[in-house]
N, C-alpha and C positions, 0 to 999 in steps of 0.2 A: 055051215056055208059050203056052196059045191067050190071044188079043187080048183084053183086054176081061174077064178071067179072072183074081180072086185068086188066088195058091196058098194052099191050107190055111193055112199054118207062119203066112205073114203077116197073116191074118185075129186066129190064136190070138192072136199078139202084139199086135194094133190093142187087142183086147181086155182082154187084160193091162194093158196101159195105162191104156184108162181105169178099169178097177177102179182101179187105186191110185191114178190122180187121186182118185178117189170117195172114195174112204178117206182119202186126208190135208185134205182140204177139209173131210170130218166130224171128224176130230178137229180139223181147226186152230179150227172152230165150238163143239167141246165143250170146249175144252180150257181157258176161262177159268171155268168152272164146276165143273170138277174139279179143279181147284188146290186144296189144303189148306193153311192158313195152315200158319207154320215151325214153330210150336209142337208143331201135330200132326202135321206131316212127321217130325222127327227131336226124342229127346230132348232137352233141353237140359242145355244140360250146366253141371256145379256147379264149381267152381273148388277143387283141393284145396288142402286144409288142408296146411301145413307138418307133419312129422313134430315132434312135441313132444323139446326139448333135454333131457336130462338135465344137471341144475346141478352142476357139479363145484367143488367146493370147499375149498379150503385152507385148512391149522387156522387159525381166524381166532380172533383175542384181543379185548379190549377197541379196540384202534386197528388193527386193521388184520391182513395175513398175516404170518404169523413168514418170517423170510429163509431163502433155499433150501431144504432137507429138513427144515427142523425141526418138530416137532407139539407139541403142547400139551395135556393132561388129565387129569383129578381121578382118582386110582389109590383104587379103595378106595372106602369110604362115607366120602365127607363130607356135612357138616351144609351148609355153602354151598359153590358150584359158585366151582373158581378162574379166576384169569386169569392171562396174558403180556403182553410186548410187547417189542418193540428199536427201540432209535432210536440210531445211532451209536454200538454196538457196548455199549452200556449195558441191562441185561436188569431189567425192574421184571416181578416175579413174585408173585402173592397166592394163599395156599392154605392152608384149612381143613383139619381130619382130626386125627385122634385121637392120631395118632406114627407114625413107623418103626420098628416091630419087633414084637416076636412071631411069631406066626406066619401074621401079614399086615397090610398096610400103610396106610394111610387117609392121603393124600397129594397135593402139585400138583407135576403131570410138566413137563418140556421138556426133548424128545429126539431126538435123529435115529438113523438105522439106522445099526450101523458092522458094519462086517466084520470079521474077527480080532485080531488085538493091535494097542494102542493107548492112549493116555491122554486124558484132561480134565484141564484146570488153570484154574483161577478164582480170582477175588476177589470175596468179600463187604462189600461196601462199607456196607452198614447193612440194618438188618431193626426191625422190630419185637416187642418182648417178649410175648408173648400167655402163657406158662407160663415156668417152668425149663427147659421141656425143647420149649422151640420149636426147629426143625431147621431149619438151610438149609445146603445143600454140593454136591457132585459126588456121579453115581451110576452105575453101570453096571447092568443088569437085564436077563433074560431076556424079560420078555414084562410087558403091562401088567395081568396077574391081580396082585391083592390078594398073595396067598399065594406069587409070584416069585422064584426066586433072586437074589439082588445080593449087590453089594457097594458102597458108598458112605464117603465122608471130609463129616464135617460139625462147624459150629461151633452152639455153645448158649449163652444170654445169661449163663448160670450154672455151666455143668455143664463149659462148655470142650469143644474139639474130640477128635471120636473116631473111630474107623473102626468101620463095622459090617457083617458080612456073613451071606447066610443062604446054606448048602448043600446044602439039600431045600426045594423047593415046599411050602409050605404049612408047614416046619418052623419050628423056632425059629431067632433071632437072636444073634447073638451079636457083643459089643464087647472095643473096648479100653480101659485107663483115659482118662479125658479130660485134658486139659493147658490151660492157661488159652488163652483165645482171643477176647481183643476185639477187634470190627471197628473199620477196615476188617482181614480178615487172607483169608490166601491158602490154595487147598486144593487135591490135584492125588492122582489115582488112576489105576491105571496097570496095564495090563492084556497078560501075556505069557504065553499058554495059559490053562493052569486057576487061573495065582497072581496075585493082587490084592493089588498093594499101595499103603498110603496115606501120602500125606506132606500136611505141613502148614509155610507161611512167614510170619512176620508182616512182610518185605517184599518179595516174592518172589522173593527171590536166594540166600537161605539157608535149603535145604531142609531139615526134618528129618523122617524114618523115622515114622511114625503105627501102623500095623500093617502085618502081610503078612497072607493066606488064602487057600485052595485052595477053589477052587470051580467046578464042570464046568458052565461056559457053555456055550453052543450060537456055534457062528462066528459067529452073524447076532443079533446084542444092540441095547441101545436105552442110549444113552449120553447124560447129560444133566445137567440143575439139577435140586434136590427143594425144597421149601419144606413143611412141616408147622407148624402153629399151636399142635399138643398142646390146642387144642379148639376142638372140630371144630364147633361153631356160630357160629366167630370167624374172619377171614382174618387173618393178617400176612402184609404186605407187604417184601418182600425186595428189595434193588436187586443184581444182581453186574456185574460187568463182568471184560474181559480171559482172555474164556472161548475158550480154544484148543481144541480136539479135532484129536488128532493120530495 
């Protein structure tokens, strides 16, 4: 290279240079005046909302959840809404409705799912008289329509205990004669395919024969207590205890 003499290459670059000095010294000068506050830099942001719970709920009675699978409700038209409840294995049950039978039912349920053959066995330890033909006992039932196949064992203040079953939806009812039955007295229905049969004990050690009947359940039934008041603008209240399901 002659003395005294850039080359090209190194001029281009002295150049280069200072251009982009020029350039960062003008933005580092514009650069407090082109800031945007945060608001308008970036949205802000909103905080979400939890997804909303669905409330699940178990049959709940006047005090409280009934224990494990059991549910609770008024079958039918009644005139007032019934209640449950357990405490120490003691079952205080209130329910309005017109009666069990005919060809549908107007009635206070407590029941749990059962699956194929099986029994209930209870004691009616006291109830209140609202008709002759107030009902409280054991029941087995397809589904909780009015108009329901069952079959059930029950005591009446007057009428004495009877078995009752119905073998078409929506069809008629049908008993057996009544036998006397004051409480406290015991009641137990008993379910081996299609045949229901009912017994009844006044101390529950000595079973006696109440009815049989055929009746084409479905495997998957609703097995329980009934309570009916025989009028249906009135509750009675029923106590049972020593309610087995087996």
């Amino acid at each position: 290279m002659i003395p005294g003499r850039q080359d090209s290459r190194t001029r281009l670059s002295n150049k280069a240079d200072m251009n982009t000095k020029a350039r960062n010294t003008l933005l580092a000068l514009l650069a407090p005046a082109l800031m945007l506050p945060a608001a308008l830099s970036a949205p802000a942001k909103t905080a979400a909302k939890p997804a909303a719970k669905m409330a699940i709920r178990p049959a709940l009675t006047a005090s409280g959840a009934l224990p494990g699978d059991w549910r609770t409700a008024d079958i039918g038209k009644v005139g007032v809404r019934g209640m449950a409840r357990e405490a120490a294995g003691s079952w205080t049950i209130s329910g309005a409705g017109e009666d069990i039978f005919g060809a549908a039912d107007s009635f206070h349920y407590v029941w749990r799912p059962w699956h194929g053959d099986g029994s209930i066995t209870a004691r009616v330890v006291r109830y209140q008289r609202r008709d002759m033909w107030t009902k409280v006992g054991v029941m087995v039932r397809a589904s909780t329509a009015a108009g329901s196949k069952f079959a059930d064992v029950l005591v009446t203040p007057e009428k004495g205990a009877e078995m009752q079953w119905r073998t078409q939806g929506d069809g008629d009812t049908q008993t057996t004669d009544q036998v006397r039955s004051a409480a406290p007295f015991w009641v137990r229905l008993v379910r081996a395919g299609d045949t229901l049969t009912g017994y009844v004990s006044q101390d529950g050690r000595d079973w006696q024969p109440r009815g049989k009947a055929t009746v084409a359940l479905p495997a998957e039934i609703l097995i329980g207590l009934c309570v009916t008041s025989h009028q249906n603008g009135a509750l009675t209240e029923a106590v049972v205890d020593s309610v087995t399901v087996e």
